[in-house]
C-alpha positions as CSV (number, residue, x, y, z in Angstrom):
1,X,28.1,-119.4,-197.7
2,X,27.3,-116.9,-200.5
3,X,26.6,-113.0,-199.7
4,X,24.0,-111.7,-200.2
5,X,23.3,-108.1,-201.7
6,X,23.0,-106.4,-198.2
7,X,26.0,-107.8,-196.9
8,X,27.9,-106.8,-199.9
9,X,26.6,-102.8,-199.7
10,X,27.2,-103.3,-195.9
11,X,31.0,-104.2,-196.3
12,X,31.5,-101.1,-198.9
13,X,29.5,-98.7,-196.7
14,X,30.6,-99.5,-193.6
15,X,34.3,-99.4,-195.2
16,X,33.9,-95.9,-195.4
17,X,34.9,-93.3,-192.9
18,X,32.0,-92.2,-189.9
19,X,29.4,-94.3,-192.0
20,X,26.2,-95.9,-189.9
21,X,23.7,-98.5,-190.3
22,X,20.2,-98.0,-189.5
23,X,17.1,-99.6,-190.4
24,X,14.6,-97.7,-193.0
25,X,11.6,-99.6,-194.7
26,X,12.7,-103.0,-193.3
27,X,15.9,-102.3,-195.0
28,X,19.5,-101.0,-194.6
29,X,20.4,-97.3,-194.7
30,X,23.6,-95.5,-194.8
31,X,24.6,-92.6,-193.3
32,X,27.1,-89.5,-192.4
33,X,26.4,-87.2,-189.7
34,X,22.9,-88.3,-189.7
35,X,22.0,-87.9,-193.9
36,X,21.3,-91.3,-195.8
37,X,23.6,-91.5,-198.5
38,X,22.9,-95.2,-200.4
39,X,19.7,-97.5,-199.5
40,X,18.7,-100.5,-200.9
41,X,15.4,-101.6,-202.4
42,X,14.5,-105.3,-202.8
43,X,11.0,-105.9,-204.1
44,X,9.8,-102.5,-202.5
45,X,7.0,-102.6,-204.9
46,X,6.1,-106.4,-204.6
47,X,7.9,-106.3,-208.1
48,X,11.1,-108.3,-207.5
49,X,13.2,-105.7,-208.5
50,X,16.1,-104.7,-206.6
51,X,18.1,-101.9,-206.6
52,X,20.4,-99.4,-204.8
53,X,19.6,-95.9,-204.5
54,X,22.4,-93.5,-204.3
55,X,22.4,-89.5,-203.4
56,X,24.3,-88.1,-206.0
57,X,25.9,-85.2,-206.2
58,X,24.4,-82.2,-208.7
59,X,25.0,-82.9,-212.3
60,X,25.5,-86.7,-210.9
61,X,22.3,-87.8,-211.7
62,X,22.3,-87.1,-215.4
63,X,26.1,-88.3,-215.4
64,X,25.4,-91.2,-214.1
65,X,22.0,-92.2,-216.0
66,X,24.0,-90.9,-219.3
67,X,26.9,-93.4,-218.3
68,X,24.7,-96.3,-217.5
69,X,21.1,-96.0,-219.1
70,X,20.2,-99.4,-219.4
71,X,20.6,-99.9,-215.6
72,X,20.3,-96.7,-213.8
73,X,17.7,-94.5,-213.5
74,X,16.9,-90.9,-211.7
75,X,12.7,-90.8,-211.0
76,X,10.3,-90.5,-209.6
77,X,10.5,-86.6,-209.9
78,X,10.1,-86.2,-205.9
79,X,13.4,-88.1,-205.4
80,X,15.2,-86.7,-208.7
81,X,14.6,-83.2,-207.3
82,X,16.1,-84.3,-203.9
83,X,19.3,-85.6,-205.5
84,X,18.5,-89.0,-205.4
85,X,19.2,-91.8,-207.9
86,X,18.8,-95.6,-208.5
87,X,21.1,-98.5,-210.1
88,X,19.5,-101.6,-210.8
89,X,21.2,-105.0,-209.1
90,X,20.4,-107.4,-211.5
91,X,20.6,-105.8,-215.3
């Protein structure tokens, strides 16, 4: 039986010290000490896109968009000014 791409950021998540599951926007969140660190987004828009979104540290969002532009992204501006980016799944 393949994985699929929830039980793959399940297995790294939860693989990490005092992380939790809980459901947000019929999907899996992340969390320490109650703040949502990675999410995922699978056709959120109706768009077929899929994605995980990741808060990043400050300067991580540029870092990370500068390392990986074709894939990785850090918008819309009410997320980006929260911290927040995203990494596409499938290229």
């Amino acid at each position: 039986m393949s994985r699929t791409l929830i039980d793959v950021l399940r297995e790294i998540c939860l693989g990490l010290p005092e992380v939790e599951e809980a459901p947000a926007h019929r999907m899996p969140e992340y969390r320490v000490n109650g703040k949502t660190f990675a999410t995922l987004a699978i056709n959120h828009h109706g768009d077929g896109h899929e994605a995980v979104w990741l808060k990043l540290p400050a300067g991580g969002q540029e870092h990370y968009t500068e390392r990986e532009p074709r894939t990785s992204k850090c918008r819309p501006m009410s997320v980006r000014a929260a911290g927040w980016g995203w990494s596409s799944l499938r290229g």
